[in-house]
KETI-478259 format. One record per residue (C-alpha): residue in one letter; y, z, x. Coordinates in steps of 0.05 Angstrom, whole numbers, plus 32768, in hexadecimal, padded with zeros to 4 digits. Last residue first. Layout:
<nodes>
aYZX...
</nodes>
This chain:
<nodes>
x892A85CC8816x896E85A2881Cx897F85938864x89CC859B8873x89EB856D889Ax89FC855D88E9x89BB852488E3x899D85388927x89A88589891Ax8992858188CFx8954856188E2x894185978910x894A85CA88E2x892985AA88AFx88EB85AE88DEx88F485EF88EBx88FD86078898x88B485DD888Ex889E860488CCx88A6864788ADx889886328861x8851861E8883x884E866688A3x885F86898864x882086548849x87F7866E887Fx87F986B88862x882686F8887Bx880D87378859x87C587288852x87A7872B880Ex8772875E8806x87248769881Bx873087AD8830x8715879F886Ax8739875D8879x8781877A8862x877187B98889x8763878A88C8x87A3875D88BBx87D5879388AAx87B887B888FBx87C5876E891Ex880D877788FEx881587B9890Ax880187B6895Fx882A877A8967x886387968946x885C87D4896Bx886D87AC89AAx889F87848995x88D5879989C3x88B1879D89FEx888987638A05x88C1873789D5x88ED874B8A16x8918876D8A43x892B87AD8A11x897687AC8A04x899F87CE8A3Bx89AB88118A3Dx89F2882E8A28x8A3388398A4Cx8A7388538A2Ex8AB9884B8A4Fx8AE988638A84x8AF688B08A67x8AA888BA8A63x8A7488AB8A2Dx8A2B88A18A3Bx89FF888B8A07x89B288958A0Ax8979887889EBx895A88538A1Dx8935881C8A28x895787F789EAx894187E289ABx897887B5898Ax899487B68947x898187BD88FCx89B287B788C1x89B787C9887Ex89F787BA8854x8A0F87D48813x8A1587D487C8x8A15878287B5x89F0877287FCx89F5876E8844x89B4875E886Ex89BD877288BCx898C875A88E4x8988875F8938x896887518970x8980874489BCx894E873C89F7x897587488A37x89C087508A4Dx89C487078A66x89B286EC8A25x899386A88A37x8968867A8A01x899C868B89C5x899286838975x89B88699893Fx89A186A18900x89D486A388C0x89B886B7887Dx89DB86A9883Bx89C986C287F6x89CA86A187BBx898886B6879Ax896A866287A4x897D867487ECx89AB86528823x899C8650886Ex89D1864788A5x89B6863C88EBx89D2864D8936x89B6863B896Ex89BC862E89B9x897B861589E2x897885D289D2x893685AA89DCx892D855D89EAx890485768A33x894D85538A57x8973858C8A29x894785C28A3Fx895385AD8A8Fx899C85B48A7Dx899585FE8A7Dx89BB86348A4Fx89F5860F8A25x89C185D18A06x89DE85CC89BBx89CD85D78976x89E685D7892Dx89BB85ED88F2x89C985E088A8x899085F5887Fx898C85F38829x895F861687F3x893C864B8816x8907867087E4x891D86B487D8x890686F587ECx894486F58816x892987288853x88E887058858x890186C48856x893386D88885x890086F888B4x88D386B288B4x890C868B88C1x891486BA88F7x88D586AC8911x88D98664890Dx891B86688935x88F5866F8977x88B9863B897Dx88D0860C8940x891986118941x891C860B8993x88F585D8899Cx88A585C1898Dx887C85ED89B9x886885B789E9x889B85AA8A19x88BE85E68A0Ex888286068A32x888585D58A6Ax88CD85E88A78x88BF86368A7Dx88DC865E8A4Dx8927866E8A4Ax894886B68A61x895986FA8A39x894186D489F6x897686DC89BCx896486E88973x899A8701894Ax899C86FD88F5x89CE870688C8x89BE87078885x89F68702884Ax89F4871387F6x89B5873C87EEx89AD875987A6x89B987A087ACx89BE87C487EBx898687FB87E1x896587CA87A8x892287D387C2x8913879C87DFx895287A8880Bx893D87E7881Fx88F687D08830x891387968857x894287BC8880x890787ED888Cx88D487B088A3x8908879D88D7x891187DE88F8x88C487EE88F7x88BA87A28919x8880878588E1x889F874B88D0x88AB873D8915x886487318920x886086EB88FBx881986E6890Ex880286B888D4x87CC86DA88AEx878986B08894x875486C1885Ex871086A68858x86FA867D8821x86E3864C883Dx87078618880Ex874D863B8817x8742863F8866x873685F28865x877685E98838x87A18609885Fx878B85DB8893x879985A2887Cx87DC85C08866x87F285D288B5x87DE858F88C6x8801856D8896x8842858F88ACx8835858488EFx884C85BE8924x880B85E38915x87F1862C8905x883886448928x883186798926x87F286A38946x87BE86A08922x879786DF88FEx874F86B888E6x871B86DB88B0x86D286B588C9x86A9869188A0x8695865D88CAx86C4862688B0x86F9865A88BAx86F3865E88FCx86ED86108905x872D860888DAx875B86418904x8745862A8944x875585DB8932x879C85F78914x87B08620895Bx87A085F3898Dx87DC85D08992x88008611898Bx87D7862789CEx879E866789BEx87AD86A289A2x878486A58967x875D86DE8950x871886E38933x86F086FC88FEx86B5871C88E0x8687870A891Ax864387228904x862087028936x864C86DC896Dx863E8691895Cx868D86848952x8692869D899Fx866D865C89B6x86998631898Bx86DA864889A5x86C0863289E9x86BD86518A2Cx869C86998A1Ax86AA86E28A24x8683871D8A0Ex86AC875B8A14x86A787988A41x86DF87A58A59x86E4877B8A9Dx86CB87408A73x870D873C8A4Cx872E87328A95x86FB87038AAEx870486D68A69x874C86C98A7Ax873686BC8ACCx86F9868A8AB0x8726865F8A8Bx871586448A4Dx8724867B8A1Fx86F286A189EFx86E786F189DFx86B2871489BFx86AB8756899Ax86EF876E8994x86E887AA896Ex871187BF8923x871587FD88FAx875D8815891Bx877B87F28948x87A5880D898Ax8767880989BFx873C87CB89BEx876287A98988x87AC87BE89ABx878E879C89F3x8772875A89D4x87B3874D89ADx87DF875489E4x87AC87338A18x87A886F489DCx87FF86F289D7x880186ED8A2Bx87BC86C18A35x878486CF8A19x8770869B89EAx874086AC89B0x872E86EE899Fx86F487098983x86EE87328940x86BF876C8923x86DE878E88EDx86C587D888F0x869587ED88C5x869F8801887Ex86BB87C18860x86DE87D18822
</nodes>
């Protein structure tokens, strides 16, 4: 075990890097931010503010002495080169998914971090939501006996902006991709077959960027089991998640958080808080567990819960996706 803190600097601080930079400096246990990077001077202002040596260039913060590691928040196209020239120097890399949205890409640089040495975690948060890591702990262990049907809800409360859709690679590969990632996680079972239909219901300005924004996908596992993910840019009433896993002896499910708790019953009808507004929100202690898995993994020199290759299984099951859509048939794995 390490017995000092992990020291790590953060790359890219824009939404995801300020999440990540604010639970590190306060909400983490056993790890500092020691030095922070992004290429425009109001980003590196705010990590300045507290403290924290701030540089331009990825490579200026890879000289920062005893740097054990850094995190990656930077654009998905800058993702993969961030990830090899990190681990080049030495240093243990969390990245946020996707590492690439090229296959080859992605496995080029697998194989950098495998021939450093260093180890590399895929921030596939949602794997660590409380709710969602119960329903797969009961399922692991047999509480619902062998899984037979997952159904899984991901709906944004409104669509991103244009230029963001632009870039990130569709629907399947900058949405779904997480929830491929859940139903993995949930199955335990390599995905055998994807059918996925798709359509442009929310904003024709997504179908004129080549996206869709309307989703739903049917996976198939070596086990048997089904999962069905359906995907939405627009649910009026907020940010909507939910699993529910059914199985030989029973069925586990896991719904929305809400802002409030309550439920108010009168003789016209019950009312209930909405669903939180967003992944912000919502998410928030997933953030904080997942960045805390990867520093105990680090210092306790053990695997990492979520590795590059579940994030190369992740994009492989987008891709397909995608084909499936433009050919109308299912994509075998």
């Amino acid at each position: 075990m390490k017995p000092e803190p992990l020291r790590l600097g953060v790359i890219g601080l824009g939404r995801i890097g300020q999440i990540h930079f604010s639970n590190l400096r306060g909400a983490i246990g056993n790890a500092q931010v020691v030095a922070a990077a992004d290429p425009f001077s109001e980003a590196r202002d705010l990590a300045a503010n507290d403290g924290i040596t701030t540089h331009a260039t990825v490579e200026a913060l890879l000289e920062t002495p005893q740097l054990d590691g850094v995190v990656v928040c930077s654009p998905t196209d800058e993702h993969a080169n961030h990830v090899a020239m990190a681990a080049q120097a030495g240093k243990h890399v969390f990245c946020e998914k996707p590492l690439d949205l090229s296959v080859e890409r992605v496995q080029e640089t697998l194989t950098t971090v495998q021939a450093a040495g260093v180890q590399l975690m895929l921030g596939f948060n949602r794997r660590f939501d409380p709710h969602f890591a119960k329903v797969q702990s009961v399922v692991r262990n047999g509480g619902i006996g062998d899984p037979h049907m997952i159904r899984i809800t991901s709906r944004d409360p409104s669509p991103p902006p244009i230029d963001y859709i632009e870039r990130s690679g569709g629907l399947f590969l900058d949405m779904t991709i997480h929830d491929f990632d859940m139903a993995r996680y949930l199955a335990a079972s390599p995905v055998t077959e994807i059918y996925a239909r798709g359509s442009n219901l929310v904003d024709p300005a997504i179908g004129e960027a080549g996206d869709i924004d309307s989703a739903v996908c049917v996976l198939s596992f070596a086990n048997g089991a089904t999962a069905v993910i359906d995907n939405s840019r627009k649910a009026s009433y907020g940010y909507d998640q939910r699993v529910e896993v059914f199985g030989a002896l029973g069925m586990i499910a896991a719904g929305n958080e809400r802002e409030t708790q309550h439920q108010w019953l009168t003789a016209t009808g019950e009312q209930r808080a909405l669903p939180k507004h967003f992944f912000l929100e919502r998410y928030e202690a997933a953030y904080r567990l997942e960045m805390q898995a990867f520093v105990d993994a680090i210092r306790n020199e053990e695997p990492v819960p979520v590795t590059g290759a579940d994030g190369l299984q992740a994009l492989l099951l987008g891709l397909a996706a995608q084909e499936s859509m433009q050919t109308n048939r299912p994509v075998t794995l």
